[in-house]
Structures are given as C-alpha cells and as structure tokens.
C-alpha positions in Angstrom: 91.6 89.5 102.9 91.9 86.2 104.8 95.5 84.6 105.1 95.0 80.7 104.2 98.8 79.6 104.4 98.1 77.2 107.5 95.1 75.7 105.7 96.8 75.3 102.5 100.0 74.2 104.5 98.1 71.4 106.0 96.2 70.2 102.9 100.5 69.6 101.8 101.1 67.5 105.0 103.3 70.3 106.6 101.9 70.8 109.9 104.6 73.1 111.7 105.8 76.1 110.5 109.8 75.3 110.9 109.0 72.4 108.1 107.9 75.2 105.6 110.7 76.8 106.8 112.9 73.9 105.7 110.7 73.4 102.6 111.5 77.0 101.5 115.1 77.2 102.1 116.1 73.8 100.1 113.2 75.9 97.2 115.5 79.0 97.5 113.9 80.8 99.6 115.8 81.9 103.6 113.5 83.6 105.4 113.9 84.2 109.5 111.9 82.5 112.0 110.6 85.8 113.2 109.1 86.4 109.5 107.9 82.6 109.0 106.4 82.7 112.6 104.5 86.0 111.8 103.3 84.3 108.4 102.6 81.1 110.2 100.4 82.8 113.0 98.6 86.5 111.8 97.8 87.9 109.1 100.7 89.5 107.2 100.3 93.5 106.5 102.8 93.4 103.8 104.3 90.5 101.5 106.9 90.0 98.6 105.4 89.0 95.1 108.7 86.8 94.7 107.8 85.2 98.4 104.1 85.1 97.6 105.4 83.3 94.1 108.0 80.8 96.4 105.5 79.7 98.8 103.2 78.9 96.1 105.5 76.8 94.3 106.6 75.0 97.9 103.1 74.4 98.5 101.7 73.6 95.3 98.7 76.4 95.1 97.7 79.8 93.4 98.0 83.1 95.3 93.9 83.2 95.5 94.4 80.2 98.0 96.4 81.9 100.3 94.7 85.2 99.5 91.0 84.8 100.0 88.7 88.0 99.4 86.1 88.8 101.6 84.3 91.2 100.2 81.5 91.1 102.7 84.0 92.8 105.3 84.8 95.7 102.5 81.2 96.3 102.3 80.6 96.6 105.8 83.5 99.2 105.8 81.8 101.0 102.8 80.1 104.8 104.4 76.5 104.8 103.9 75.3 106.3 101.0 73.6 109.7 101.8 70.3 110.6 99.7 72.4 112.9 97.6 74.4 110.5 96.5 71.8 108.4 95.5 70.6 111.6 93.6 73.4 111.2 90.7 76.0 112.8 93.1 77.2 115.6 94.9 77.4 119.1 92.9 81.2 119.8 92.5 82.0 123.7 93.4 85.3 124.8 92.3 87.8 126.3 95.1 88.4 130.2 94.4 91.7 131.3 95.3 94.7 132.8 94.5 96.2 131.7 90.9 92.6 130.5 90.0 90.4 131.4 87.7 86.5 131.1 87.3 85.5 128.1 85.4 84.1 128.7 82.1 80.7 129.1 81.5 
C-alpha cells in the first residue's frame, strides 16, 4: 500500500500538516502533532477506521485515495512457485502422534 494523504492534501489547498491539523480538530477530530507529523511524513503501520473516515470527510476523498494498492510490490513478495506446486499441489501427509488416529481409508 502507498500512503497518498500529502497528495490528496495538496489537491485540497492544505499544504502543511499543522493546517490538517486545524482542519481536523474544528471536524472533530484532536489528534497530537507527533501522530499528524508521522501521518504527514511515512507511511503509517496502523490507522483508526473512525480517523481514516475523519480525514476523508476533511479532505473530501475515498479511503482508496489515500490507500493506493500496489499489487506489483505483493507479487514480488510472493515465493516462487516450485514444480510441485504447479503439479496440483503438494500431497498432504497427516502427523502421527499421540491422541491421533490414522485417517480413514
């Protein structure tokens, strides 16, 4: 995922982050500079739905423009496939042990 809030901020003619700030607080919303300057600069690891649904409203967008997927990064993270996957999959052995009992046949 790629974090568009300064983008989308911009395209509302708020060009620093203590004017969200501002915007936020008269919408409802107090949040601490620490947590608007780690929204305004990096990408945050974690975020409220009911913030997420605030700075929407503030900045007059949809989630999916502050969220953008990238799903060319999650397929480079994908493992490569190994030719028994490619065969239909890998044959699932069950794990003898105590309290088990052979699968039926």
């Amino acid at each position: 995922m790629r974090w568009n809030l300064r983008m989308k901020a911009a395209e509302a003619g708020i060009w620093k982050s203590t004017e969200l700030r501002r915007r936020l607080a008269a919408a409802g919303l107090e949040i601490s500079a620490g947590k608007m300057s780690g929204w305004w600069t990096t990408t945050p690891t974690t975020i409220r739905l009911d913030d997420l649904d605030m700075l929407c409203s503030v900045l007059g967008c949809q989630p999916t423009d502050l969220l953008i997927c990238e799903p060319d990064k999650v397929a480079a993270r994908k493992p490569p496939a190994t030719a028994e996957a490619t065969r239909g999959g890998a044959t699932v052995r069950p794990r003898l042990g105590r309290h088990r009992s052979e699968p039926p046949v």
